[in-house]
C-alpha positions in Angstrom: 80.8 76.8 120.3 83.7 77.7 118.5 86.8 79.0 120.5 88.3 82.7 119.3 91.1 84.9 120.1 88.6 87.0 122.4 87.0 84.2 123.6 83.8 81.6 122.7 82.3 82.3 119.6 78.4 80.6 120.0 75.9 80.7 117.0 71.9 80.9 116.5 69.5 80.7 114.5 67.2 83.1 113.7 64.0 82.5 111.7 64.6 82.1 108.2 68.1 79.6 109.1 70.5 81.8 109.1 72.9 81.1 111.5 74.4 84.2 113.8 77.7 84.3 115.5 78.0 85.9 118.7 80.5 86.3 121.7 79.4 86.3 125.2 80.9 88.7 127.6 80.8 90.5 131.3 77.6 90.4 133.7 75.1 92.3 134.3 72.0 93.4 132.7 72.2 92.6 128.9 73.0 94.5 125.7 73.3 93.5 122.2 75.6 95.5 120.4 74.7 96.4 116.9 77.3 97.7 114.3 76.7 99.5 111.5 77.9 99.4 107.3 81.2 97.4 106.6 81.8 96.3 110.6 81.8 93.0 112.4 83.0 91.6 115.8 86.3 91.7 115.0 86.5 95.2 112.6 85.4 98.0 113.8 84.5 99.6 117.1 83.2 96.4 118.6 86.1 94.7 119.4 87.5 97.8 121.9 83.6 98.7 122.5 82.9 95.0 124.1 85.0 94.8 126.9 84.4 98.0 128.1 80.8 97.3 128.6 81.8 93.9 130.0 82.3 95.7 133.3 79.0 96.4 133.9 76.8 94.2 131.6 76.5 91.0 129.7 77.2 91.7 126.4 76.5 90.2 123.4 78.4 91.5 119.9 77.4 89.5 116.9 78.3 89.6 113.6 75.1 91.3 111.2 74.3 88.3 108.6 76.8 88.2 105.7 79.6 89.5 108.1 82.4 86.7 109.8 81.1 83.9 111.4 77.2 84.9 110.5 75.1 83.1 107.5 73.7 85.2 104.6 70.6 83.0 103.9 68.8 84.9 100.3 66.8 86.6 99.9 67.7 89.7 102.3 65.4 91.9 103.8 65.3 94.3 106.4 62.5 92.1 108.6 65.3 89.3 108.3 67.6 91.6 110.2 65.1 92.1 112.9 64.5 88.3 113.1 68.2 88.3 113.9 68.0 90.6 116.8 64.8 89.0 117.6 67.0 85.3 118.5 70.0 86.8 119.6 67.6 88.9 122.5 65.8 85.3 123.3 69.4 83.8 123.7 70.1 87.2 126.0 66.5 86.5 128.3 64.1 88.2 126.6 64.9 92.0 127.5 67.9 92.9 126.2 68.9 96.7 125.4 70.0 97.4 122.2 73.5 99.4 121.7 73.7 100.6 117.4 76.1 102.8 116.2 75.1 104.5 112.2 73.0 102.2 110.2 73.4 100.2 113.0 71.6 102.7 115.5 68.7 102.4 113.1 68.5 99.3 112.6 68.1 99.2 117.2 65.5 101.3 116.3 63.6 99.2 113.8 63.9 96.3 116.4 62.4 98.4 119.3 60.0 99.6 116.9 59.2 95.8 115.8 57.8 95.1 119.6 60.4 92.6 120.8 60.5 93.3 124.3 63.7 95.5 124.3 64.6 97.2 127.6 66.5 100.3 126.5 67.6 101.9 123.0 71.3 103.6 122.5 71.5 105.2 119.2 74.6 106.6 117.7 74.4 109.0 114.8 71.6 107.1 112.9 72.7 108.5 110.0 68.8 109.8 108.4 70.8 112.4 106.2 68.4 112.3 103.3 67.0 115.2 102.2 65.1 113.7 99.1 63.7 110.7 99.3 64.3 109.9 96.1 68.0 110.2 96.0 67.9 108.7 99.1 66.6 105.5 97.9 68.4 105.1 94.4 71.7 104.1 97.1 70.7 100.9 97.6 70.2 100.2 93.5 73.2 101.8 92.7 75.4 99.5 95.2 72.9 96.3 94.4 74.4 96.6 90.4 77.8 97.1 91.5 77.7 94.3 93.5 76.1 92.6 91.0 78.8 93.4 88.3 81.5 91.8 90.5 82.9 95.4 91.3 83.1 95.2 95.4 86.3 97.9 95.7 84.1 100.4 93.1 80.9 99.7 96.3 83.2 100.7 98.9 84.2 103.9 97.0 80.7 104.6 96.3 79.6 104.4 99.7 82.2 106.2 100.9 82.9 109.0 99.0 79.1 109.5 97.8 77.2 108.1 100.7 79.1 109.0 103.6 81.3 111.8 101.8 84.2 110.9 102.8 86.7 113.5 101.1 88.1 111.3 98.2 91.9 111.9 99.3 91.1 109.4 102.5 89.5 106.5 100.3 92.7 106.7 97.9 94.3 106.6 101.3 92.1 104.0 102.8 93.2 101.5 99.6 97.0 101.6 100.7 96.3 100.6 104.2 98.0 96.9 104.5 94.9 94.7 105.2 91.8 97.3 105.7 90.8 97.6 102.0 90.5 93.9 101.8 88.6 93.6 104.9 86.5 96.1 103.4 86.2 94.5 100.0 85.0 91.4 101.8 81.7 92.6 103.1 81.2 95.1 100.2 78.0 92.8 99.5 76.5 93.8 102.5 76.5 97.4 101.6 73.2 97.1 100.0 71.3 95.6 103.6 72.5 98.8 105.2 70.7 100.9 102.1 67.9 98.9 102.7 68.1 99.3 107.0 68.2 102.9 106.0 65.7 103.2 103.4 65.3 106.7 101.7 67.4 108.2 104.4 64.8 110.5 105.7 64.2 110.4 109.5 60.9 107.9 109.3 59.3 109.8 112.0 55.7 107.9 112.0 57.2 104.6 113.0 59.9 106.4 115.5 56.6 108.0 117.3 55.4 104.4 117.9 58.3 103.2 120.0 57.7 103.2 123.5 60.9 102.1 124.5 63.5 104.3 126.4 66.1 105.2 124.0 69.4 107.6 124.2 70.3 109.5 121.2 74.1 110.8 120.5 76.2 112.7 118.0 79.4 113.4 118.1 79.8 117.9 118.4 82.2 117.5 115.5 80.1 115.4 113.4 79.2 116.3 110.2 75.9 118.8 110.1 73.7 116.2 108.7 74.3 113.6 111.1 73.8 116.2 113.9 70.5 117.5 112.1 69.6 113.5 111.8 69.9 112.9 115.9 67.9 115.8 116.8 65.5 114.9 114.5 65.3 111.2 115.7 65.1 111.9 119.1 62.3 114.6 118.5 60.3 111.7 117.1 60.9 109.6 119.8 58.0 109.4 122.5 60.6 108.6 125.4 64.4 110.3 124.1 67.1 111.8 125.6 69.5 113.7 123.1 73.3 114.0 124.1 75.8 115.8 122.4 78.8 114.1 122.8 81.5 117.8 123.6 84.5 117.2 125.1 87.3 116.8 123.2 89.9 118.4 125.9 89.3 115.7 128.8 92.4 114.0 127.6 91.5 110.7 130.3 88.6 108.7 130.8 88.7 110.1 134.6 88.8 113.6 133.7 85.7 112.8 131.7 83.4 110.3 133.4 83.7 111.0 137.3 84.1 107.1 139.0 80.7 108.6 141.1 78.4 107.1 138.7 75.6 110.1 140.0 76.3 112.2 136.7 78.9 113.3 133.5 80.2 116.7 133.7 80.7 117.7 130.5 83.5 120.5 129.3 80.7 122.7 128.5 79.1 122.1 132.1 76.2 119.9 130.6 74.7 117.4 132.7 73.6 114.0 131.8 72.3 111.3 134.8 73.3 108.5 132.6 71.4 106.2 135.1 68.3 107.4 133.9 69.0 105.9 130.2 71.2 103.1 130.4 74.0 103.0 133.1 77.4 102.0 131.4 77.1 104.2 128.4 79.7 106.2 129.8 82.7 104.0 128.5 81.0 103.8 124.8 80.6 107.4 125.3 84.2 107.9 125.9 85.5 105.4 123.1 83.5 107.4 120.6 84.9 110.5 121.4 88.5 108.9 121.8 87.9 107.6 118.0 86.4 110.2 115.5 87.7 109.5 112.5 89.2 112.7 111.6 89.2 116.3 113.0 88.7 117.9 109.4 92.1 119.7 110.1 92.6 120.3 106.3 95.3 122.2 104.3 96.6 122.1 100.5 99.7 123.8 99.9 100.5 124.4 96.0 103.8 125.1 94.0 103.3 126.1 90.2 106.0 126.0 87.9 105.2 128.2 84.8 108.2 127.4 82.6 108.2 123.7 82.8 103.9 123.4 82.8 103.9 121.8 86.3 102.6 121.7 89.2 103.1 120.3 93.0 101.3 119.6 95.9 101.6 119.0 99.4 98.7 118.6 101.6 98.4 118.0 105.7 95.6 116.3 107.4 94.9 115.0 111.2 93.8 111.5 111.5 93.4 109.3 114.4 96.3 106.5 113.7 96.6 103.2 115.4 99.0 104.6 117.3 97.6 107.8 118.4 94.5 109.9 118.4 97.3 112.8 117.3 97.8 111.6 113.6 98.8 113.3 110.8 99.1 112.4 107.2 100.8 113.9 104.6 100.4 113.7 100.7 102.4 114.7 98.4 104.0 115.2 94.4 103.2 116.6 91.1 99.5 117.1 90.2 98.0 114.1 88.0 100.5 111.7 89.6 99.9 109.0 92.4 100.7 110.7 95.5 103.5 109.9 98.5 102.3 109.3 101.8 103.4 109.0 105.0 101.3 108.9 108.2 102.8 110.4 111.9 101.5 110.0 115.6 102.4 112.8 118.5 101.6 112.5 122.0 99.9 115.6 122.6 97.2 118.2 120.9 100.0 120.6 121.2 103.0 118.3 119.5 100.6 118.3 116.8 100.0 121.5 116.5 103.4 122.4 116.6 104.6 120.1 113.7 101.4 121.3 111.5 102.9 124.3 111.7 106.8 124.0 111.6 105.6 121.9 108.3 103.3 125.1 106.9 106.2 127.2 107.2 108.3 125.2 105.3 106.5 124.9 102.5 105.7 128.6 102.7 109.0 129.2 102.7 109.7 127.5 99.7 107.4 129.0 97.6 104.0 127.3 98.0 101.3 128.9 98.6 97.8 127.5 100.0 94.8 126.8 98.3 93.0 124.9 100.5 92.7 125.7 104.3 90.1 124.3 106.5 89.2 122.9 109.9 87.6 123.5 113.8 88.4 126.6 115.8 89.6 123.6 118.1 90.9 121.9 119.4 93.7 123.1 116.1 94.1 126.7 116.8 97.0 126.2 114.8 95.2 127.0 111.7 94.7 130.6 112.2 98.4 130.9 113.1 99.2 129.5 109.5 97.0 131.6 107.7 98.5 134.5 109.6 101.8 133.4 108.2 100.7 133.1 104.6 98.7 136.2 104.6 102.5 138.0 105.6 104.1 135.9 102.7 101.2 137.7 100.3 103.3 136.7 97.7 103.6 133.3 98.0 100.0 133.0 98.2 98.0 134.7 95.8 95.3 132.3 95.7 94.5 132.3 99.4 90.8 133.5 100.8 
């Protein structure tokens, strides 16, 4: 054993060698948590995912091979993976459930699917977005020869902005985050075993129909389209499947959300789920996930042209989760063709937010911007109608508007 900031770290091996850090926490029944692209024990949602689930069960969050503590014995392959989970459930007693969030969730799946003995299946957002097979499976070549040419930073951006589409503003933003990009950079080679978890990215519906297992399948109601399309689709394949919708972005407290009764979640849109059924304790993952979507897709471009001098400025507002706050903001700005200015903001409150997102559009409106880009939820930002109000009034400012 190896001692950590959170705690012991302990190590198996799993059957090709490769040796598999894990930490230990909680009682109860056990789970295995299983991250998904770019994440380990120490980034991502494990490290606040963990000790939530501690309360109720013995959890077990390990670092994938290649990742932190973990060994990356060659060559990969998607059975290694599952020989992985395969000594990390023995460790556990020999019926763990299985907790995976994206490529993560499918690679749960492949494990149930495999037969080893797994009690229960959470799945979040397996992300099964492909539409053609073929495209689908040229990701894994693609980031296997950039890896190959030393290029990890021009991986990450791939996956990103082509894989995940991540709007390309946020991965120039992601690179001037103090530490993150490196972190990422680290376990860009790894980027090909989740292509290969995922395969062509199609939903692989004959293999789903032959796990027995009980599994839960969730998406996030503000997820992208795909991703929602992907978690219906899996748990229509599954023989034993619940699918949850994940809704309630008002319930600002984990008590407003998940009643302390344990008997049932009321959702904001009345929906009932007996989470005893699936796999009691998903309750606090269910509220982390909602607490941490990435971004609400609050999205607005503001644009100042000057004629004379062949220029032209822009100034662009986005909500972002933050460190500091679910209620982020961050702004870009400066001269087209330039490196843009950032600066990131937290509020306490939907309503701060809203409030400064629009103070801000009235500024710029004011000084002769006008918006070419507007975009976003009906909510929880009802701001955004407000501002295009405003514009519409200022007709002259914003020509370009739709």
């Amino acid at each position: 054993m190896e001692a950590c900031a959170r705690g012991l770290v302990e190590k198996v091996t799993s059957k090709d060698g490769t040796v598999i850090a894990y930490e230990r926490s909680g009682a109860g029944p056990a789970v295995i948590l299983v991250d998904g692209a770019l994440c380990s024990r120490a980034f991502g949602p494990t490290a606040k995912l963990a000790p939530l689930l501690a309360e109720h069960f013995t959890v077990f969050a390990y670092d994938r091979r290649g990742r932190g503590g973990s060994g990356d014995v060659q060559p990969y392959s998607k059975a290694r993976e599952i020989e992985d989970i395969a000594a990390l459930n023995r460790v556990a007693g020999g019926s763990a459930s299985l907790l995976g969030l994206s490529s993560g969730a499918a690679l749960a799946l492949e494990a149930a699917a495999a037969g080893l003995g797994i009690r229960k299946v959470v799945a979040y957002e397996p992300p099964y977005v492909g539409q053609d097979s073929k495209a689908g499976a040229s990701y894994e070549g693609t980031l296997k020869k950039l890896i190959g040419e030393g290029r990890r930073g021009e991986a990450v951006k791939y996956f990103m902005r082509d894989m995940v589409q991540v709007p390309g503003i946020f991965v120039v933003l992601m690179q001037l985050m103090f530490g993150v990009w490196g972190k990422l950079k680290a376990v860009a080679h790894t980027l090909p075993y989740d292509a290969a978890v995922m395969g062509d990215f199609t939903v692989p519906s004959s293999r789903l129909r032959t796990i027995q297992t009980p599994a839960l399948v969730m998406n996030g109601s503000k997820t992208d389209a795909r991703l929602k399309r992907a978690a219906q689709a899996v748990a229509a394949a599954l023989p034993n499947a619940k699918h949850v919708v994940l809704a309630c972005y008002e319930c600002e407290t984990l008590k407003e959300v998940f009643p302390k009764t344990g008997e049932g979640v009321r959702w904001c849109h009345i929906n009932q789920i007996d989470f005893t059924s699936t796999l009691p304790g998903t309750k606090e993952f269910v509220s982390l996930a909602v607490e941490n979507e990435w971004f609400d897709r609050l999205y607005i471009e503001f644009e100042s042209v000057d004629s004379a001098a062949n220029t032209s400025k822009r100034f662009t507002v986005a909500t972002q989760p933050t460190l500091y706050s679910r209620y982020g903001l961050v702004k870009y700005w400066g001269r087209v063709g330039v490196f843009p200015r950032t600066r990131t903001e937290a509020f306490g409150s939907p309503a701060e937010l809203d409030a400064h997102i629009f103070e801000t559009a009235r500024r710029r409106l004011a000084l002769g911007y006008c918006i070419t880009v507007a975009k976003g939820p009906d909510q929880p930002h009802n701001v955004l109608g407000r501002i295009i109000e405003l514009a519409r009034q200022r007709g002259e400012y914003c020509p370009r508007l739709q």
